[in-house]
N, C-alpha and C positions, 0 to 999 in steps of 0.2 A: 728679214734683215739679210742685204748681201754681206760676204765675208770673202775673203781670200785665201788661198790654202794654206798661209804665213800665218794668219789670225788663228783657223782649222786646229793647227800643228799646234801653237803657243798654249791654246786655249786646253791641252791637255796636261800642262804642269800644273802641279798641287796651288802653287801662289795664285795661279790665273782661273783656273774652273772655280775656283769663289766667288768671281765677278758675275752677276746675275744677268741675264739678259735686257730683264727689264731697266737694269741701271745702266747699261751702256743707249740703250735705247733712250733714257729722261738723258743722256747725255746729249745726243745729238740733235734732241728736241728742243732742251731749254740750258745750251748751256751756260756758265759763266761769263765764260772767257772762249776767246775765236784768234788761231793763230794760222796763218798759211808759211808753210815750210819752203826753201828755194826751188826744190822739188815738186811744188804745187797740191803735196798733200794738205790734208787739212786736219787739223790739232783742235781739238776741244776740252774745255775743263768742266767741271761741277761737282760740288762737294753733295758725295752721299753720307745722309745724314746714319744711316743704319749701322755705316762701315766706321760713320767719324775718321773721312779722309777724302781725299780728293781723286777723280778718276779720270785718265784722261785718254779719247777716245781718238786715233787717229784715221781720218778718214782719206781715201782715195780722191783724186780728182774731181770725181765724178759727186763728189761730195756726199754719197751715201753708201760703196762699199768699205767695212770696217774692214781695217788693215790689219789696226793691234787697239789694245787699250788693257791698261793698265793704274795700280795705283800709282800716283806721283807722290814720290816721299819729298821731292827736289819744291814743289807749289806751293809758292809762298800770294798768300790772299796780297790785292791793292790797295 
């Protein structure tokens, strides 16, 4: 899994080193919901059933380095 040094840095706050690798990964595989930002990143949702919440994965351009990802408390299901 590529990352960023922004992802790197994030990924060592207490709230984020929770997020497992393998969930950000079923993220970018299968996710819900697919959003492209003005900026051409790319935003992905799906709910982890383990966490009972939603995570949302945002990806670089390139469409598979992770930028950040995080839970979404703001993700309201369609």
């Amino acid at each position: 899994m590529k990352t960023t040094q922004y992802f790197d840095y994030m990924r060592k706050r207490p709230d984020r080193a929770q997020i497992k690798k393998n969930w950000i990964e079923s993220v970018i595989e299968k996710p819900e919901k697919i959003k492209t930002q003005s900026d051409g990143r790319i935003r992905k949702w799906a709910k982890i059933p383990e966490a009972e919440k939603y995570l949302r994965v945002i990806l670089l351009e390139d469409g598979e380095t992770v930028h950040n990802a995080f839970f979404d408390r703001s993700y309201k299901e369609e």
